[in-house]
C-alpha positions as CSV (number, residue, x, y, z in Angstrom):
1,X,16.3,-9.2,-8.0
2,X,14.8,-7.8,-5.3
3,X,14.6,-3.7,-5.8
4,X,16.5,-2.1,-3.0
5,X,16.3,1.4,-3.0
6,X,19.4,4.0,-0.9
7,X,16.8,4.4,1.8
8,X,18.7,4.9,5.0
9,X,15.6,5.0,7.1
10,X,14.6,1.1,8.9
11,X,11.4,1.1,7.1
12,X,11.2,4.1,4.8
13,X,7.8,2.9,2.2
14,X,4.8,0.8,2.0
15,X,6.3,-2.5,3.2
16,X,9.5,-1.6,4.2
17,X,13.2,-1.1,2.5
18,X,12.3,-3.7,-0.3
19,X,8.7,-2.5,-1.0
20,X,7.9,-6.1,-0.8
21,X,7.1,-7.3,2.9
22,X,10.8,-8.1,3.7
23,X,12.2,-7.4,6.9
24,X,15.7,-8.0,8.7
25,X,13.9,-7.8,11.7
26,X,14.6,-10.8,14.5
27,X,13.1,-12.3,17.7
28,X,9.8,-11.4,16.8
29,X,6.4,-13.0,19.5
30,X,4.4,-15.1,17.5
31,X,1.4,-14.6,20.2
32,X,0.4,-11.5,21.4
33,X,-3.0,-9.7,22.6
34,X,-3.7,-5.9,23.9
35,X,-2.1,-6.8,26.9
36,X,0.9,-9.7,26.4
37,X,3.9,-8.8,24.0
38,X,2.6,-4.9,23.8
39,X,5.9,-2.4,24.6
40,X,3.2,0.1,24.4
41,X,0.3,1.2,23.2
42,X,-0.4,4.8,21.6
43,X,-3.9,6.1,21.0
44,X,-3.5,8.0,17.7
45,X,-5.8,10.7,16.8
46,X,-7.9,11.1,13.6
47,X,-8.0,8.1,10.9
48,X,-6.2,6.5,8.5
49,X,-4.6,3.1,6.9
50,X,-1.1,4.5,5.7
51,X,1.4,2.4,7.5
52,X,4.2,3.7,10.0
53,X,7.8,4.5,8.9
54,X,10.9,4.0,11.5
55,X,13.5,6.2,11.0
56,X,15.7,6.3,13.9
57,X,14.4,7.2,17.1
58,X,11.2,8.3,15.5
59,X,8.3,6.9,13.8
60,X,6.0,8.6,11.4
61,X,2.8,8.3,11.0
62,X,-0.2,10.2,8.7
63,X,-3.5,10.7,9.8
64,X,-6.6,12.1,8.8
65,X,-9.2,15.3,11.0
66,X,-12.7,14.6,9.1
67,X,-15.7,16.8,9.8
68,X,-18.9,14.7,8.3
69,X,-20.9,16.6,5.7
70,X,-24.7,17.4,6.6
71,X,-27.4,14.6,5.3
72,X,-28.5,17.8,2.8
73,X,-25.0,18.5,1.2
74,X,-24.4,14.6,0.9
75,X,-27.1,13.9,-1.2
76,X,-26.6,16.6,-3.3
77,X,-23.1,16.2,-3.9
78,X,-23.6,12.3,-4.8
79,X,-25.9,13.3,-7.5
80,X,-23.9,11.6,-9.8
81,X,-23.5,7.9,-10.6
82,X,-20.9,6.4,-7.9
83,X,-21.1,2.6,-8.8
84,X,-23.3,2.1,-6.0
85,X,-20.5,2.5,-3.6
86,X,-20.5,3.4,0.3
87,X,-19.0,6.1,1.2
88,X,-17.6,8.4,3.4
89,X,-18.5,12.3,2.6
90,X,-16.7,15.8,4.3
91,X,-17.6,19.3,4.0
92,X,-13.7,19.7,5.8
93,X,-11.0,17.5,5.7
94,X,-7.3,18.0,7.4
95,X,-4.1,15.4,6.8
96,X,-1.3,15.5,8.8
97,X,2.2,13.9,10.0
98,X,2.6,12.7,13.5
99,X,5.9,12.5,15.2
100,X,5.9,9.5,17.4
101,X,8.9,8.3,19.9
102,X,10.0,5.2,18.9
103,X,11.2,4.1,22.5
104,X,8.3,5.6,24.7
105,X,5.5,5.8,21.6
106,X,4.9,9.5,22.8
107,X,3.5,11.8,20.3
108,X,5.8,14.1,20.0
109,X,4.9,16.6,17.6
110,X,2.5,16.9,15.0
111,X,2.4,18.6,11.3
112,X,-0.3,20.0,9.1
113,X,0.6,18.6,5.6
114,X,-3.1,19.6,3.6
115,X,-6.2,20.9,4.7
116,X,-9.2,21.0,2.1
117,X,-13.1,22.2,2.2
118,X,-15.1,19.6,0.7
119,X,-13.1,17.0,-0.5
120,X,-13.7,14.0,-3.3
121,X,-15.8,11.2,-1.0
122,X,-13.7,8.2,-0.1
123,X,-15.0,4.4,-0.1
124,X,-15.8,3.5,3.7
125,X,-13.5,1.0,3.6
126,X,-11.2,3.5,2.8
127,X,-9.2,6.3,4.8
128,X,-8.2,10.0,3.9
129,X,-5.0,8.9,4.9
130,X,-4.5,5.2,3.6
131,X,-1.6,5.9,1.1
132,X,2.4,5.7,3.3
133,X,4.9,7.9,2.9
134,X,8.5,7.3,1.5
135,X,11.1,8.9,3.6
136,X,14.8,9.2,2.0
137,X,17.6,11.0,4.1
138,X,15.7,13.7,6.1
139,X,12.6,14.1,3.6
140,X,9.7,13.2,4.3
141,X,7.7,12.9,0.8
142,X,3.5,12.5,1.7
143,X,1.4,11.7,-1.5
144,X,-2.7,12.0,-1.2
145,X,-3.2,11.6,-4.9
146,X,-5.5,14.1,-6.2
147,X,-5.6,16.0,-2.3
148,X,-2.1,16.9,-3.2
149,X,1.6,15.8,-2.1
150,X,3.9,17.7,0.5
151,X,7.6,17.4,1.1
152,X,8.3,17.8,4.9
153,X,11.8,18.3,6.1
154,X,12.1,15.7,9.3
155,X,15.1,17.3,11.4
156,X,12.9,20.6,11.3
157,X,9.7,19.1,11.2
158,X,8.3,21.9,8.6
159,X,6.4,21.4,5.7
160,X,8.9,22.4,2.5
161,X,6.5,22.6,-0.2
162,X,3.3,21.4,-1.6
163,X,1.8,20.6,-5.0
164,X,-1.8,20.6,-5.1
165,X,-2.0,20.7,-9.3
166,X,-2.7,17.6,-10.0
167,X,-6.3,15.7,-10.0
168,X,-8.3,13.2,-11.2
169,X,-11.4,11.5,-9.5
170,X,-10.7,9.1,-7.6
171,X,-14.3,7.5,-6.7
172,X,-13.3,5.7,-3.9
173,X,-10.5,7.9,-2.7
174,X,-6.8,7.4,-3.1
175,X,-4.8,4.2,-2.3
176,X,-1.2,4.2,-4.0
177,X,1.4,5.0,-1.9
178,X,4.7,6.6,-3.6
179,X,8.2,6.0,-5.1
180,X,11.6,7.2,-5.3
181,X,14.3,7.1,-8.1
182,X,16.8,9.8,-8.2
183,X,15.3,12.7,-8.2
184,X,12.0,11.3,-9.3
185,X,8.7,11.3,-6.7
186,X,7.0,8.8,-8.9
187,X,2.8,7.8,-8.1
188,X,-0.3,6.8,-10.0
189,X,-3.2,8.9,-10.8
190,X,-6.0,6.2,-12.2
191,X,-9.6,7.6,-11.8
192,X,-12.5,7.3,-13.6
193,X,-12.2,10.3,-15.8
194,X,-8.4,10.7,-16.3
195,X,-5.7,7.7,-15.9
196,X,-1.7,8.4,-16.0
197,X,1.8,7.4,-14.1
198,X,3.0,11.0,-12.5
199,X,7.0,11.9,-11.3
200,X,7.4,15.2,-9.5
201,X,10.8,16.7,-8.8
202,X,11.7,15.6,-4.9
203,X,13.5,19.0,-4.5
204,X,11.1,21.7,-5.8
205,X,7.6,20.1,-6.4
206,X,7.0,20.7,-9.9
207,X,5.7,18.1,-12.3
208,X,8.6,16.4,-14.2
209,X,6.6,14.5,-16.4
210,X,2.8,12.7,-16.8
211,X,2.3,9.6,-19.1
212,X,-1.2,8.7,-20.0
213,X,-2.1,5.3,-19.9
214,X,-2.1,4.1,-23.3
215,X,-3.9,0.6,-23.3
216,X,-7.4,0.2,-24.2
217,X,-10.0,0.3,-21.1
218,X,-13.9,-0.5,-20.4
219,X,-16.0,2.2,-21.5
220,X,-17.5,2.1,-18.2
221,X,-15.4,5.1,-16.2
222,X,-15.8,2.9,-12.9
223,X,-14.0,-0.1,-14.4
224,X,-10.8,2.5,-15.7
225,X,-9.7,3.6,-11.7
226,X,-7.0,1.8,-9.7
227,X,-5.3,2.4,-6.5
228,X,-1.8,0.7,-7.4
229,X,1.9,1.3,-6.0
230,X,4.8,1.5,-8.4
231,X,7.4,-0.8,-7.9
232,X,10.9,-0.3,-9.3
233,X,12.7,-3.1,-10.9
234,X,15.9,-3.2,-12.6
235,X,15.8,0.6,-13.4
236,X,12.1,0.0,-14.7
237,X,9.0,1.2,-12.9
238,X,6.2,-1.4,-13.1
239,X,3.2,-0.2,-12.6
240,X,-0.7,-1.9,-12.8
241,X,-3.3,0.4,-14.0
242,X,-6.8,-0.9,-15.5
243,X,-6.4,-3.7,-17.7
244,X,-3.1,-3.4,-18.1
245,X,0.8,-3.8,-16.6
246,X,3.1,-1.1,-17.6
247,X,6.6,-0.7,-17.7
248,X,8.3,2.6,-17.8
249,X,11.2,4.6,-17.9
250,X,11.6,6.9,-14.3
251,X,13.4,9.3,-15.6
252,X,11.2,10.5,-18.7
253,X,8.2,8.3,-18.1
254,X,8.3,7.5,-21.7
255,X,6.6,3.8,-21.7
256,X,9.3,0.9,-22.5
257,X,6.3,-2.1,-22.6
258,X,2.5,-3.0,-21.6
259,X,0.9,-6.2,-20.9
260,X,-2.7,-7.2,-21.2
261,X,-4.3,-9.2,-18.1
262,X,-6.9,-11.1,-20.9
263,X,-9.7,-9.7,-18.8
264,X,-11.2,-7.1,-16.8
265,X,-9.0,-5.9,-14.2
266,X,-9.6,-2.9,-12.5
267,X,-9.3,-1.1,-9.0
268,X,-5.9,-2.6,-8.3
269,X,-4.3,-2.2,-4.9
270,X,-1.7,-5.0,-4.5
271,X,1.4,-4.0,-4.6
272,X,3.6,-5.9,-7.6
273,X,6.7,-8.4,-6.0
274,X,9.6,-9.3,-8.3
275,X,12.0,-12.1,-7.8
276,X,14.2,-14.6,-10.3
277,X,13.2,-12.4,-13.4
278,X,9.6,-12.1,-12.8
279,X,7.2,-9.7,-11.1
280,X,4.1,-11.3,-10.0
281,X,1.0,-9.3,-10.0
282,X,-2.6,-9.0,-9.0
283,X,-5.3,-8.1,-11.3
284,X,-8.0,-7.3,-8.7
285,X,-11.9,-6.8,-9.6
286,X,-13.5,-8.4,-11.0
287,X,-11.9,-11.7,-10.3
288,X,-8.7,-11.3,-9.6
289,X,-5.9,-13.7,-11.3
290,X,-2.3,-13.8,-9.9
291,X,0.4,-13.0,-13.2
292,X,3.8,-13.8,-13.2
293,X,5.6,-11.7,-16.2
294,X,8.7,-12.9,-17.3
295,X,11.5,-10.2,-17.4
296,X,13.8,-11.3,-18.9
297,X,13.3,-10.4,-22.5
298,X,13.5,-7.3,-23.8
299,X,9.1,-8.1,-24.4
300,X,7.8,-8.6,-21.6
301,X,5.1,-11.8,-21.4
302,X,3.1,-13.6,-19.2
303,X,5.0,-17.2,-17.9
304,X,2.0,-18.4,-15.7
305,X,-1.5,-17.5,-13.9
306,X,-3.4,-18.6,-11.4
307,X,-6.9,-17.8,-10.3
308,X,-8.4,-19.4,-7.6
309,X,-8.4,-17.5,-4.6
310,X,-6.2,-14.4,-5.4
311,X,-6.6,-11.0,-3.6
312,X,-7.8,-7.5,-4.1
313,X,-6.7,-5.7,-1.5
314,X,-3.4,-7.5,-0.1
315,X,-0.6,-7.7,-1.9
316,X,1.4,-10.9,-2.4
317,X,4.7,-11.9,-0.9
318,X,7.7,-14.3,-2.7
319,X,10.3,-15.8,-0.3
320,X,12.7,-18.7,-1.7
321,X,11.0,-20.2,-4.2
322,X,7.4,-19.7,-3.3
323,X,4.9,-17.2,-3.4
324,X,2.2,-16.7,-0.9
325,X,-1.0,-14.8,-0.9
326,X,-4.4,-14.6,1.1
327,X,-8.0,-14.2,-0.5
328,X,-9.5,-10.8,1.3
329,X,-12.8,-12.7,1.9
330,X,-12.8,-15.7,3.6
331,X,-9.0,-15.8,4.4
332,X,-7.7,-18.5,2.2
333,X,-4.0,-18.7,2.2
334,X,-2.3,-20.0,-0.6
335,X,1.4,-20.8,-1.8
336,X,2.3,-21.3,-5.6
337,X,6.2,-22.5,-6.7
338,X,6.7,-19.0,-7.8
339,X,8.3,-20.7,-11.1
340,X,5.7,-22.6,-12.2
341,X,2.8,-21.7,-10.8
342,X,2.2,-25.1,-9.3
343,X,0.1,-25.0,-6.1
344,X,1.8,-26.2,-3.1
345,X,-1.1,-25.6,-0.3
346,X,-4.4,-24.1,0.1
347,X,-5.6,-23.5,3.7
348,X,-8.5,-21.5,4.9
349,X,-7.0,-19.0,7.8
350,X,-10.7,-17.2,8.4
351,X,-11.5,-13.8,8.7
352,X,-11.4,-10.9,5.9
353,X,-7.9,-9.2,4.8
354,X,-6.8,-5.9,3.9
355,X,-3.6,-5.4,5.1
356,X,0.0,-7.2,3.2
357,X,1.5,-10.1,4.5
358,X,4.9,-9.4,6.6
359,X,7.8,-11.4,6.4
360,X,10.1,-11.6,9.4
361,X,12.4,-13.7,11.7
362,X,11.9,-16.6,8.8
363,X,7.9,-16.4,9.5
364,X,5.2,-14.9,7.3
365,X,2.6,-12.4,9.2
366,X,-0.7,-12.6,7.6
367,X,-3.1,-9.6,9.7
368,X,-6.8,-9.6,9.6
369,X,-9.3,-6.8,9.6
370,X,-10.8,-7.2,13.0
371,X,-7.6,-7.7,14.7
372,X,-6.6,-11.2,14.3
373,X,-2.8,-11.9,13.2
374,X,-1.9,-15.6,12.0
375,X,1.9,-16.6,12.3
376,X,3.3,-19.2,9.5
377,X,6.4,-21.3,8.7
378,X,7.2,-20.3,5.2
379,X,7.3,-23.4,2.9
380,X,6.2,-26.1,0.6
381,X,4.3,-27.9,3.2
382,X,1.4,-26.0,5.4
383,X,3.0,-25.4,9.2
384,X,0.7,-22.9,11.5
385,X,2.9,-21.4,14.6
386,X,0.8,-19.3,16.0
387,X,-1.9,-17.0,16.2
388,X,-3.1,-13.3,18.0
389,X,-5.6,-11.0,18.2
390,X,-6.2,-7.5,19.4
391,X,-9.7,-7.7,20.1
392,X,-12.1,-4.5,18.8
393,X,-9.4,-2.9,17.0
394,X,-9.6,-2.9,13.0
395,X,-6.6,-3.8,11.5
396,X,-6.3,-2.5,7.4
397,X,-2.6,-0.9,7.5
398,X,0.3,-3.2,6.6
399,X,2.7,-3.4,9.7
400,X,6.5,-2.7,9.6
401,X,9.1,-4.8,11.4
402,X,12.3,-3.4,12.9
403,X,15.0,-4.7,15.3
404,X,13.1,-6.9,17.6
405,X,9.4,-5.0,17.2
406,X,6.1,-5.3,14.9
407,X,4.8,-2.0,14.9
408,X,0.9,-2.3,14.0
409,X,-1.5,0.1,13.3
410,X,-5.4,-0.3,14.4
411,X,-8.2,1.6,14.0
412,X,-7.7,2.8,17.2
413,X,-3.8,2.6,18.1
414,X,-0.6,2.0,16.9
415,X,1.6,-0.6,19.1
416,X,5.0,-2.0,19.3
417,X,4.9,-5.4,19.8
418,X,7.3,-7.3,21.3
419,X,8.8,-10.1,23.3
């Protein structure tokens, strides 16, 4: 049940050709540092969290050019109530696409998608450039949320259009990366004053429809946002917004079913996974509970939850007949029988998590923010194989895994890794 889409690129979205973590990727290092396993090592300029696509010889990579607004214009544009939130304020802001050798890790060229005077503030824990890309063929499709979304045609490397019509306030930035389904550029826009599922039209940029989120929400506009990816299963797109999990239809966005988490959810990131008729999901703040929805009907309802542990930020991974997830705090790693819910293991890894677990080469890839990596054996019982670290670089993008490489992005760098 896993949703393939006719990507042709190695690792064309937000965790690669399933959307899920999956990768056909082999002979994989289960130890490496800055130094040991490192083909090389590319300084990258400006910031962001989206993760790199492989396509080809190339890989692609968005980034952000921030230019910090004065003390005097930061106060007086956070004038408003912001949740108490820290964050990151620019009087100019520029996003663009980096061409990057996949052999050599040269940058070979690099693209101006958007460029903005002073943009919405973004969460410090967030980028300007945190949500990936989907490539399909030779598109390129970038989606910044409310900064805007830009088509870029990869042979020429030349921006094809933009759509900059589209906006909502994000409060903490934007997070959600993007979909494809025919000729559907499909994306969430949850903020705190407006919340809808968008589609544009992949070949000429206009809006082919908007659905409002129709279940009921907090009063309180900071508890209505969410930062969530759409995932495609069996011609449906599920998609988490504020309280509830939608399912619609990709080609009209008419809504097909909802389902209530039974408590506040809000500010979702994790991506949804779907396997055996299910599609597990992660309600995020306040405390987050883990879902599993059952398919298989033509209602969709909840078969289990669980909620000790269960992340904000990262988004869960199935593979066989267990799910695994890790708790961005304190790094407690956790696998469930993804039919029933039962817990198999609990086992505190340490650190704080922001990026999604990898699975490759039969092992699961679990990356921590400052740079640590921990290497399991996927399973009923608890098997640690190894463990890394790349020390002083932040790690919050999700990694992709092609051929025999991890490519990882840091705060600092992105590197192929490999034996």
């Amino acid at each position: 049940m896993f949703p393939l889409l006719a990507l042709s690129a190695e690792w064309p979205q937000f965790r690669g050709p399933d959307g899920q973590g999956h990768s056909a990727a082999t002979n994989l290092p289960t130890t490496w540092s800055a130094e040991k396993n490192v083909a090389w090592r590319t300084e990258t300029p400006g910031r962001g969290w989206s993760s790199p696509l492989i396509d080809g010889d190339t890989v692609w990579l968005t980034t952000a050019y921030e230019t910090e607004a004065s003390e005097e214009e930061k106060k007086k544009r956070l004038e408003k109530d912001t949740g108490g939130q820290k964050l990151t304020v620019l009087s100019k802001l520029k996003l663009t696409l980096l061409k990057i050798d996949r052999k050599t890790g040269k940058i070979q060229n690099e693209i101006t998608l958007l460029e903005l005077d002073e943009p919405q503030w973004v969460h410090e824990l967030n980028s300007y450039a945190s949500p990936t890309p989907i490539i399909e063929g030779d598109r390129l499709y970038a989606q910044f949320g409310a900064f805007g979304t830009v088509a870029v045609d990869t042979k020429e490397t030349k921006v094809l259009w933009q759509n900059t019509d589209l906006f909502c306030m994000h409060e903490n930035g934007p997070g959600g990366s993007p979909t494809l389904h025919g000729d559907h550029l499909i994306f969430h826009l949850d903020g705190s004053d407006t919340q809808a599922i968008v589609a544009i039209n992949k070949n000429t940029g206009e809006i082919a429809w908007k659905t409002k989120r129709s279940g009921e929400m907090h009063e309180n506009p900071q508890l209505k946002k969410a930062y969530g990816t759409p995932l495609m299963v069996d011609g449906t797109v599920v998609s988490t917004a504020a309280n509830w999990v939608y399912g619609y239809d990709p080609l009209t966005g008419k809504e097909h079913w909802r389902v209530p988490y039974g408590q506040l959810g809000f500010s979702n990131v994790a991506r949804p996974v779907a396997a055996n008729g299910k599609v597990f999901i992660c309600t995020c703040f306040m405390k987050s509970q883990l879902m599993a929805i059952d398919l298989q009907d033509d209602s969709p309802s909840v078969a289990w939850t669980y909620k000790k542990g269960v992340p904000k930020m990262p988004s869960p991974i199935v593979v066989g007949d267990e799910i695994y997830f890790i708790d961005d705090k304190i790094g407690l790693a956790t696998c469930l029988d993804a039919t029933t819910g039962e817990e198999r293991w609990r086992e505190r890894l340490g650190g704080k998590y922001s990026a999604s677990p990898l699975y490759a080469d039969g092992k699961l890839y679990f990356f921590e923010q400052e740079g640590k990596t921990v290497v399991l054996e996927p399973g009923p019982t608890f098997k640690k194989i190894g463990e890394c670290s790349i020390k002083g670089e932040r790690q919050m993008a999700s990694p992709a895994a092609v051929g025999e490489a991890i490519y990882l992005r840091t705060n600092a760098a992105l590197y192929r890794i490999e034996k």
